[in-house]
C-alpha positions as CSV (number, residue, x, y, z in Angstrom):
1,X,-0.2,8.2,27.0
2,X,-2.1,10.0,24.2
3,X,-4.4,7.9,21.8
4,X,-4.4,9.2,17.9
5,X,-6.1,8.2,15.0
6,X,-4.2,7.2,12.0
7,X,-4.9,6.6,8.2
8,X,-2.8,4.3,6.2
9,X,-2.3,4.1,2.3
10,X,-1.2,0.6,1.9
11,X,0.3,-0.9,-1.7
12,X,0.0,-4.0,-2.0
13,X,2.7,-6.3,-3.9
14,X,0.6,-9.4,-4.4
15,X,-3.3,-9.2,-4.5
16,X,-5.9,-6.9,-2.4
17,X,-7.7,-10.5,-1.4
18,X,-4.3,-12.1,-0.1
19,X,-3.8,-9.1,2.2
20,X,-7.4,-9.2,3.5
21,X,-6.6,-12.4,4.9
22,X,-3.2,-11.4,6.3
23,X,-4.5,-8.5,8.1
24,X,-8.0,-10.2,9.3
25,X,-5.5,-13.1,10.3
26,X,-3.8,-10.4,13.6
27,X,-4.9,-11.3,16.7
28,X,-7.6,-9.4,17.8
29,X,-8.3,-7.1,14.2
30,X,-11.6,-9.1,13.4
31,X,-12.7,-7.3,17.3
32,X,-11.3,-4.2,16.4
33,X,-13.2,-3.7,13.2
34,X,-16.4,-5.3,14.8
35,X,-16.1,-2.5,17.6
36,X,-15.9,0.1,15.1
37,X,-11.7,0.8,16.0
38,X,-10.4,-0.1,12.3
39,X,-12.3,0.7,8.7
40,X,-10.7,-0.7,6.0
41,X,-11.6,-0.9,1.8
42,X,-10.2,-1.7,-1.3
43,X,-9.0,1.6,-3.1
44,X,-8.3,-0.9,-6.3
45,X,-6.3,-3.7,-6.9
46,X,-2.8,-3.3,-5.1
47,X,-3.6,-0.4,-2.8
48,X,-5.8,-0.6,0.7
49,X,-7.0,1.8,2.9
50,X,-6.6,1.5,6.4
51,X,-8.6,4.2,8.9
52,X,-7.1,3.3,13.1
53,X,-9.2,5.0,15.8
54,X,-8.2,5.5,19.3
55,X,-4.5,3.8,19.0
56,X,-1.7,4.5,21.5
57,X,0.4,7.6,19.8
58,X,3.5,5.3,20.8
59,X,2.4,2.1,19.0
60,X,1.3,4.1,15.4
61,X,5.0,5.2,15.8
62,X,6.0,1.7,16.2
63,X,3.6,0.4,13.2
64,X,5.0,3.4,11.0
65,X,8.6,2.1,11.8
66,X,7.4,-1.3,10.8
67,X,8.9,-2.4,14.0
68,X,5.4,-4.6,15.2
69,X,4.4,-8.3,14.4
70,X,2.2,-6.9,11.8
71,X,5.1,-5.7,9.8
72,X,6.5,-8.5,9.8
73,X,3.3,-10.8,9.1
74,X,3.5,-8.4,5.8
75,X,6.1,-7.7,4.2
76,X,6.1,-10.4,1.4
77,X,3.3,-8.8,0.7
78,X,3.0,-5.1,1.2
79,X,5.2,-3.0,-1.1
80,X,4.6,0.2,1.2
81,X,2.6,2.0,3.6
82,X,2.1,6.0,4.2
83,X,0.9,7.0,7.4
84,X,-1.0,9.8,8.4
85,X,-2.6,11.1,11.2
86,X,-6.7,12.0,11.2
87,X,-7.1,15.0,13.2
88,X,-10.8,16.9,13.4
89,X,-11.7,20.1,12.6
């Protein structure tokens, strides 16, 4: 199985601060953005930026789909979410 890195554009319905805490609140995210595998800012209020390294090509399909837990952790709270894939030059 092929590993890809992703970028995500997420808007936000409620407030940048109340999806922080969803997000950090995923098993295992606090490790992967300790170990370097997820960077993630505040772009402004309602929109987030998510950079995924290393990920199965299979489960960035699945997130995309918003077919995962996390999708479903979210969606009160996340308006929308553009994927796209990091590729180097």
């Amino acid at each position: 199985m092929s590993k890809v890195d992703i970028a995500v554009i997420v808007k936000i319905k409620s407030d940048y601060d109340s999806w922080e805490k969803l997000m950090l609140s995923q098993d295992g995210q606090q490790s992967k953005i300790d170990e370097g595998k997820i960077l993630y800012g505040k772009a402004n209020d309602n929109t987030a930026i998510v950079l995924n390294f290393g990920i199965e090509k299979e489960d960035a399909l699945i997130a995309k789909q918003g077919k995962n837990k996390f999708a479903e952790l979210i969606k009160d709270d996340v308006e929308s979410r553009v994927f796209f894939l990091i590729n180097k030059l």
